[in-house]
C-alpha positions in Angstrom: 53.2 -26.3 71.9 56.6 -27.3 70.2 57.6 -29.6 68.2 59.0 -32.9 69.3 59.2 -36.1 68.3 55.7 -37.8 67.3 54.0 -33.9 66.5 51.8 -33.6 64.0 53.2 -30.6 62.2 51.5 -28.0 59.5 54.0 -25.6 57.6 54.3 -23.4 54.5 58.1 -23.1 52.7 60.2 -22.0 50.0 63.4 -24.0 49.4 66.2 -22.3 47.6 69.4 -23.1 46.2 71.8 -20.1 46.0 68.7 -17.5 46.0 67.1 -19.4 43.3 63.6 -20.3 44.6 63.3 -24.5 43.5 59.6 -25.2 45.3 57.0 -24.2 47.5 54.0 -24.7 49.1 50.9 -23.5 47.4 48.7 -20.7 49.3 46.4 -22.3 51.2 48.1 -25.4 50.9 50.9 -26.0 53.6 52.6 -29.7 53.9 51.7 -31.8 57.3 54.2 -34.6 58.7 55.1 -36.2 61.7 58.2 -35.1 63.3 60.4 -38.1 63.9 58.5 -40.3 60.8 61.7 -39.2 58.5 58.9 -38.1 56.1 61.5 -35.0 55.3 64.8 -34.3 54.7 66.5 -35.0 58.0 68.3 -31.5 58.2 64.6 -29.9 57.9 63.6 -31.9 60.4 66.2 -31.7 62.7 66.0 -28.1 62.9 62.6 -27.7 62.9 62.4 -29.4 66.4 61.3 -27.1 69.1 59.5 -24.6 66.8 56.5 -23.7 67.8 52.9 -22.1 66.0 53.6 -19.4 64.4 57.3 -19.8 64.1 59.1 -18.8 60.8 62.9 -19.6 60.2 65.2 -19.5 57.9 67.2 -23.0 58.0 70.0 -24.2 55.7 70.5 -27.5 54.7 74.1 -29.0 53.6 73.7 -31.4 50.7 74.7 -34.2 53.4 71.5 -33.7 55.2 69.7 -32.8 52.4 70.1 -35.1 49.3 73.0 -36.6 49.6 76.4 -35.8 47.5 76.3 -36.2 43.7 78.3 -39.2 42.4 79.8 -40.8 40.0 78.3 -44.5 40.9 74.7 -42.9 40.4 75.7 -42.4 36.8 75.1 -45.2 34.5 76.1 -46.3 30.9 72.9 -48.3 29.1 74.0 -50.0 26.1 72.4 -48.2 23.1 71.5 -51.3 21.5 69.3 -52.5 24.8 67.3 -49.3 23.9 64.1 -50.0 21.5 64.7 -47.8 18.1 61.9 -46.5 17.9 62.2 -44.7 21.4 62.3 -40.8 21.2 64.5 -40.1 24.1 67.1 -36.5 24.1 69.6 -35.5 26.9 67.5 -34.0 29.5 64.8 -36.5 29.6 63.6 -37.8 32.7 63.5 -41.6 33.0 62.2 -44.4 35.4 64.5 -46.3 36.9 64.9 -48.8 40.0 68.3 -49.1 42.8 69.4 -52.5 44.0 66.9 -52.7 46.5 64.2 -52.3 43.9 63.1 -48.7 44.6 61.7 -46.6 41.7 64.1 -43.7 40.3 64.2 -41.1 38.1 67.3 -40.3 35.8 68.0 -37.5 33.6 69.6 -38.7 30.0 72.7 -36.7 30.2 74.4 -38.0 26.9 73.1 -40.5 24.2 75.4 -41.8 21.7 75.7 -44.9 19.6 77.1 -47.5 21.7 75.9 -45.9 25.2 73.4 -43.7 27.0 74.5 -42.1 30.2 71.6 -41.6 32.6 71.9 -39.6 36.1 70.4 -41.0 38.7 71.7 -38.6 41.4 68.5 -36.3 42.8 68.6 -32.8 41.0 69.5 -31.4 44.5 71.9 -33.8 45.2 75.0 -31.8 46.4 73.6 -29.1 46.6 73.3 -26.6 50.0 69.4 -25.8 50.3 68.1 -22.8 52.2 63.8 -23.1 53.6 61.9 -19.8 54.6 59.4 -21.7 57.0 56.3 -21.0 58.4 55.0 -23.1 61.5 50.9 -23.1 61.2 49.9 -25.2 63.7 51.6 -27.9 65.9 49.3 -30.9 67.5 50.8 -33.3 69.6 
């Protein structure tokens, strides 16, 4: 059976950037979408199509189908003085956060001095190429 839109699809990965390994699935404990849903990155799951059981591929990902390109407008300045005193925050924190349409974030503290904190709120991937070593287990339609 391959993989087509509305499958119900079981894999194991590792994702990579350059050949640093950056995730993967656990033993005995693969991921499970459905293809079409846009549960994944679209360049995963565009490439994934027609894949069958027992399938393994090596697909890369440029950062436009992956997570996006890093920029500029996703780094913001937060007045120092709208941050409590007592907070212990360093660079390289991690930080909620919420876009315009109201969707949670996270940001990485990049610089804090004592008018402004600059906070990323690119993806860590963002503009990055991504390679997956992927392993179809099963495929259901």
């Amino acid at each position: 059976m391959l993989i087509k839109k509305g499958s119900t699809v079981t894999f194991a990965y590792k994702l990579f950037h350059d050949e640093t390994l950056m995730d993967e699935t656990l033993d005995g404990k693969p991921m499970t979408y459905v293809q079409g849903e846009g549960s994944l990155i679209v360049g995963l799951e565009n490439e994934m199509d027609g894949l069958k059981k027992g399938d393994n591929k090596s697909i890369t990902v440029a950062p436009e189908d992956a997570y996006g390109i890093h920029t500029e407008e996703k780094i913001i300045r937060v007045p120092r003085k709208d941050i409590p005193k007592e907070a212990d925050i360093h660079a390289g924190d991690k930080v909620p956060g919420k876009d315009p349409e109201g969707e949670m974030l996270v940001g990485t503290i990049l610089d804090i001095n004592a008018e402004f904190i600059s906070i990323d709120f690119n993806h860590e991937l963002a503009g990055k190429e991504l390679r997956f070593e992927v392993e179809i287990i099963e495929v259901a339609n």
